[in-house]
N, C-alpha and C positions, 0 to 999 in steps of 0.2 A: 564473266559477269556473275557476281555473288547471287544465288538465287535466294527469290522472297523466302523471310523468315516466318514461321507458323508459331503461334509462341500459345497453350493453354493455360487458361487457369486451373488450378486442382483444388486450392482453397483461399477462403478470404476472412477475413476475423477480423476483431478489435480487440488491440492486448493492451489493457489496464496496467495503471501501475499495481507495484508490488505493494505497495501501501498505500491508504487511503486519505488522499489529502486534506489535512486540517480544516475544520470551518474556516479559521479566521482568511486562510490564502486562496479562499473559492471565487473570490470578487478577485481579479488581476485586471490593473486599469495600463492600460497604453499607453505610450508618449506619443508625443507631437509628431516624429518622424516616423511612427507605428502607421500615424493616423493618414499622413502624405502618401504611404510609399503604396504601390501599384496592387489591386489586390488580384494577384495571381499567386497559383504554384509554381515551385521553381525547382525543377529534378538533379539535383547533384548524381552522378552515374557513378558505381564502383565499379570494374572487371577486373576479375581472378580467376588465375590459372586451378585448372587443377589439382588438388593435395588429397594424393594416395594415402594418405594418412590419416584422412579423417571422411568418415561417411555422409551422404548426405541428409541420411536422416539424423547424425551429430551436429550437422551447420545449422538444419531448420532447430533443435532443439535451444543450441547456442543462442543464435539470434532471437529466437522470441524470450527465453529465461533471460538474458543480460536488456533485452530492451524494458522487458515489465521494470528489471531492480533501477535501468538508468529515468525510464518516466518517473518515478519518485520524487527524484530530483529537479529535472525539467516538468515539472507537474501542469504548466503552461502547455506544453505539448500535446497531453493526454485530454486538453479541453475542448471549447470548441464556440466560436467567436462569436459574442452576444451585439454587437453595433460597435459603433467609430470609436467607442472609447473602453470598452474591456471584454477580457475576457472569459466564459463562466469555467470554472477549473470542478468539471463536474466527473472525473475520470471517467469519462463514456471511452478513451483510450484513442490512440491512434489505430489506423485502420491499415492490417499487414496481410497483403497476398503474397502467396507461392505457385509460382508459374514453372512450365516445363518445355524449354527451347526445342523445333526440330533439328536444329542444326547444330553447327558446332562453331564454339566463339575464337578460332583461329578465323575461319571466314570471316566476320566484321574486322576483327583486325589487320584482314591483309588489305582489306578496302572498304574503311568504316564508313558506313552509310549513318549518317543523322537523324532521318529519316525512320530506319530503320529501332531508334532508339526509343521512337515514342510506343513499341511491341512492352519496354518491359515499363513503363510508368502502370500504376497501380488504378488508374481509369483510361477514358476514352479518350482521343487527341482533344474532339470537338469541346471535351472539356476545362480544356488545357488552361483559357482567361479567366473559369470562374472557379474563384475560391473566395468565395463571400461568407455570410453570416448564416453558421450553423454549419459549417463543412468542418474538418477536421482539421484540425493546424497542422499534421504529420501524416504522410501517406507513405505509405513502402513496401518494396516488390521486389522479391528475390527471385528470380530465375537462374534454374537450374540449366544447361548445356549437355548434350548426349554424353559433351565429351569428360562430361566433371564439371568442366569450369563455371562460373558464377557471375552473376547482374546484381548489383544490392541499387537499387536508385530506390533516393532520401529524397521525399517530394516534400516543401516547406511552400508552408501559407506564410509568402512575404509579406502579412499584415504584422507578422513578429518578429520573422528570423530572415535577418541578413546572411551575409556569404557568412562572416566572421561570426556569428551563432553557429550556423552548419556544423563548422570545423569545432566548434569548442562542443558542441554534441554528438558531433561522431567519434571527438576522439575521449569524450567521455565512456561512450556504448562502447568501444574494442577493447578500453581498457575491462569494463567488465566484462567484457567476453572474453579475454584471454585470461583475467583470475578466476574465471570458471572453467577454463580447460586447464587452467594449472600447468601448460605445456610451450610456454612461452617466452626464448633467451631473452625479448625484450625487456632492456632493464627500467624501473621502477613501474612495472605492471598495475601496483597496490597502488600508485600516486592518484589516489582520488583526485578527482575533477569537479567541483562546486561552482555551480553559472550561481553568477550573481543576477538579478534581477531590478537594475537600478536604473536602467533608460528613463523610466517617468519620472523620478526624482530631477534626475537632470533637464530630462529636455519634456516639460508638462503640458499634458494633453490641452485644447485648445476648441472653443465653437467654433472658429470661424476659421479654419485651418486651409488651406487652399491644395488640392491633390494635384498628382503631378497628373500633367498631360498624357493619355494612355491613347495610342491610336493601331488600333488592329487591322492593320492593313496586309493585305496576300504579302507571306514573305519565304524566301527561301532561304537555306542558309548550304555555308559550303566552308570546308575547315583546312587549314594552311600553316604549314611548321615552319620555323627561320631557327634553322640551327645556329649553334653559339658562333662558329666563326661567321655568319654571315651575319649576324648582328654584329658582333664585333664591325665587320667592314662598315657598318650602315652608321655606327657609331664614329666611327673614326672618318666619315663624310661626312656627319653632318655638324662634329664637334668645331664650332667658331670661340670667337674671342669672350664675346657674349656670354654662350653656353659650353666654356671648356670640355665641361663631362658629363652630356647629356647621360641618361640612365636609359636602360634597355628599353622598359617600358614607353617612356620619353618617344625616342625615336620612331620605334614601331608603331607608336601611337598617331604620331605625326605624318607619316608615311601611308597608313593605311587611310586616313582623313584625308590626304591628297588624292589619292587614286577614286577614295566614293568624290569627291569632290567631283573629279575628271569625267566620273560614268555620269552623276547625273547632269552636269555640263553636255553633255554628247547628247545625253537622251534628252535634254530638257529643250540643246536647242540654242540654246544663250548660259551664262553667266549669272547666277546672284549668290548673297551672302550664306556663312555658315557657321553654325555653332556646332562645338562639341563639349560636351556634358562627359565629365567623368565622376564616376562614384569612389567619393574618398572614405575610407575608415577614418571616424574623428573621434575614436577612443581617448588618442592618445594626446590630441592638440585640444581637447574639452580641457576648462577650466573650473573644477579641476578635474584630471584625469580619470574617465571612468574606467575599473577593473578592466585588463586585458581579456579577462574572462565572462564581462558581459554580455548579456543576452537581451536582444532585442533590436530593431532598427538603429544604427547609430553610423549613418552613412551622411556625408555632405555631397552636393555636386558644385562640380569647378567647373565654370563655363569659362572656355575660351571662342575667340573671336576670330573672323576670316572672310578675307574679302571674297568676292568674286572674281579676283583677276586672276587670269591662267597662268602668269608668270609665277604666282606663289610658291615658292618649294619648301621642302623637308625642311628646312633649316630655318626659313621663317616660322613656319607653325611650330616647331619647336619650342623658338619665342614665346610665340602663343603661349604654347603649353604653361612655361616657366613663370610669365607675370601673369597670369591666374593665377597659378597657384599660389603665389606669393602675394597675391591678391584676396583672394580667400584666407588665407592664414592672418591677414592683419587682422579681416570685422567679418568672416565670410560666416559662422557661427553665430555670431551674436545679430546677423542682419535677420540669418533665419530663425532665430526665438523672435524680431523685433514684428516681421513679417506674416508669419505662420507659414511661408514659402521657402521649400528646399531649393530652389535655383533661382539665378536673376537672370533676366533679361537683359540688355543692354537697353539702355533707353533712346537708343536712337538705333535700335532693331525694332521693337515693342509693336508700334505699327505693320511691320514685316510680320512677324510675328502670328499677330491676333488674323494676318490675312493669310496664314500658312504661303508666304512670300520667300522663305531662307529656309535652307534645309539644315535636319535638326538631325546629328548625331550622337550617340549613347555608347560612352564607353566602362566597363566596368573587367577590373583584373584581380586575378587571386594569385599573381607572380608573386614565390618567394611563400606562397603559405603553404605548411606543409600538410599538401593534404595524403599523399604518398605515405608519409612518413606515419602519418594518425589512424590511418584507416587500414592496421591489421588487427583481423576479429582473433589469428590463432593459427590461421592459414596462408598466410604471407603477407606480401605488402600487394595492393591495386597494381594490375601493371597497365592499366589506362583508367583517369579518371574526366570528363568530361562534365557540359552542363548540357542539359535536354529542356526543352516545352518553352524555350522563350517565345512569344506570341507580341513580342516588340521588332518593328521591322527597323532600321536603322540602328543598327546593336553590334559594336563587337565586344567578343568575351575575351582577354585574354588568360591562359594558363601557363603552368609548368609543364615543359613534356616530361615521361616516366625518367629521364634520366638526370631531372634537373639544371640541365646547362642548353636546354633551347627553350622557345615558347611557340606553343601551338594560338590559333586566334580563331575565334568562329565567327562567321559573318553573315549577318543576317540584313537581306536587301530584298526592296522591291525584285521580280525576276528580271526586267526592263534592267536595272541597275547591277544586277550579279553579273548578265551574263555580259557585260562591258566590264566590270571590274576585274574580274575574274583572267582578261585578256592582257589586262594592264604588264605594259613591260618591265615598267619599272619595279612594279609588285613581285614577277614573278623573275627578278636577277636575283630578289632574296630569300625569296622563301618558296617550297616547293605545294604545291595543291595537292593534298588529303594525301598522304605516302603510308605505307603498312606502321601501322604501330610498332609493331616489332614482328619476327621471324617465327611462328610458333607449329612449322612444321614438322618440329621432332617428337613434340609435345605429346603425350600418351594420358587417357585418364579413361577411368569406369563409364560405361554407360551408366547412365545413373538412373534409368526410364521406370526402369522395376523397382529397382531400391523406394523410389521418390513413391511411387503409385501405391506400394505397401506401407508404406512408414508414414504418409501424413493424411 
């Protein structure tokens, strides 16, 4: 049993940008989906191995020099959110601790505890649901490891930044870090990275806007890999006439909707209806196309539909899955500018609904985005990146594992509902529950305890 981790802080600070943002860009007003979307933080987690090559009083210095020159840019970041509709770009900065691990980050990885993750977030758990007005949009905490290795969690006030901001900011920040080490094969290191800022043009803030349903109920969560050949099989059963080549996602998504299905069937007792909610990027199906590189809320939800009947399998929700989507993509945008509402109801749910009568599932995935590939500062690539602090119970995440060819899935349930999930057969012929990240018993790296206590 991995023993409890002890994690200190040694310092806490707010690093300003490198430049001081223009009067005219001080007012930054929201979009509509800014205004919807849940207002929590939401922890993106880096871990890095050890690199004898660089000290760790060079990473702290790294990381704060390359974050001030990248707040410049992301100058939204550095502010800090005046009400429903903007927000004041007063460089009071983002708020950056450096923490000092008792342990050593091969133990999480041989049996990653979730749990255990909310040690390196830059506040307190109890914190976790509130990121309201006057908090800081950007929170971050690098913890250091006895053994060298490295925690960077990037905590984001989702009243700005979706997954797809995350990534075009983190892989803005490594780029500047690595042309400040100047020591880095990655090729085009110089390709600056410029967020656009154009969500409210497109999708325009709104009085009468309608937020989504946020409901904080006791949740626990537990993390499950399907490596590629067992997707593979899981695709090649459920591929019908209908849906020839369901997609990874697809499947997995459909399959883990059955199983919470099943747990809360068991615990509930009987049978009723079920929605699933997935978070779409709609960059790129906006009319017209917003930048790939923009910043801000620009997330749709596809609700699909599901009866109560137990005979339902993978392959009908698949269905599901497929006319939503394609459902969505005729008017599913333009219903929510006509609306002020990121999702629909069904209207012969609507009643179920308003009586929390049908159970309501949340799925959101970062398959296929490269966050591996974005997030080296100079000292390699993450060899696990995760998400921490969701504070939504019916939620799975899914990701990429480090090696790009499976996917990991977090799941976060009532405990009543885990610990029946969790059992499911069918779940567990494909995928295996929490397995070691990877093997990093060979691994060697500096105490780092003294270096760190001297140098910052």
């Amino acid at each position: 049993m991995v023993r409890a981790l002890e994690v200190q802080v040694l310092t806490r600070e707010n690093i300003k940008p490198a430049y001081p943002t223009p009067h005219h860009l001080r007012n930054f007003k929201l979009s509509l989906m800014d205004q919807i979307t849940f207002p929590i933080y939401v922890c993106t987690i880096f871990l890095y191995k050890a690199d004898s090559s660089v000290k760790s009083y060079q990473i702290s210095q790294r990381l704060k020099s390359s974050l001030s020159k990248t707040l410049t840019k992301f100058y939204p970041f550095a502010g800090r959110l005046k009400d429903d509709f903007s927000i004041i770009c007063n460089d009071q900065g983002a708020e950056y601790v450096e923490a000092l691990a008792n342990g050593f980050l091969s133990e999480y990885l041989q049996k990653p505890d979730q749990k255990l993750l909310r040690d390196f977030h830059p506040f307190k758990y109890a914190e976790s649901s509130a990121a309201g007005i006057g908090d800081p949009m950007l929170r971050i905490q690098a913890t250091f490891f006895k053994c060298g290795g490295l925690a960077i969690a990037v905590c984001t006030h989702h009243k700005l930044i979706d997954g797809s901001s995350v990534g075009t900011f983190v892989n803005s920040w490594t780029a500047t870090a690595r042309a400040d080490s100047q020591s880095s094969s990655i090729s085009n290191i110089n390709k600056e990275v410029i967020p656009a800022f154009v969500a409210a043009t497109f999708f325009p803030a709104s009085e009468s806007f309608v937020p989504l349903p946020f409901h904080n109920a006791p949740t626990e969560v537990n993390r499950y890999v399907f490596d590629a050949s067992k997707i593979d099989q899981l695709r090649a059963k459920v591929a019908s006439a209908t849906v020839p080549r369901p997609s990874r996602v697809e499947v997995l998504t459909a399959l883990i909707w059955k199983c919470a299905k099943a747990a809360s069937r068991s615990n509930l007792g009987y049978s009723r209806p079920s929605l699933s909610v997935h978070a779409m990027n709609v960059r790129a199906v906006a009319k017209p196309p917003l930048p790939e590189n923009s910043v801000g809320n620009s997330v749709g939800y596809v609700t699909a539909q599901a009866s109560g009947n137990e005979i339902e399998t993978v392959q009908d929700l698949v269905l599901s899955l497929r006319k939503a989507k394609a459902e969505y993509s005729k008017k599913g945008l333009q219903t929510v500018l006509e609306t002020k509402n990121l999702f629909h109801i069904p209207e012969s749910l609507q009643e179920k609904f308003e009586k929390d009568e049908i159970d309501f599932y949340t799925f959101s995935s970062t398959v296929n985005f490269p966050f591996y590939g974005l997030a080296d500062f100079g000292w390699g690539k993450p060899v696990h990146v995760t998400i921490s602090n969701y504070v939504i119970s019916n939620l799975f995440v899914l990701m990429d594992t480090n090696d790009g060819k499976g996917i990991e899935v977090l799941v976060f349930l009532s405990p009543e509902d885990l610990a029946l999930f969790e059992r499911d057969q069918e779940l567990l012929s494909f995928a295996t529950v929490n397995p070691p990240v990877l093997d990093m018993s060979t691994s060697t790296g500096k105490n780092v305890s003294s270096i760190l206590r001297s140098s910052l």
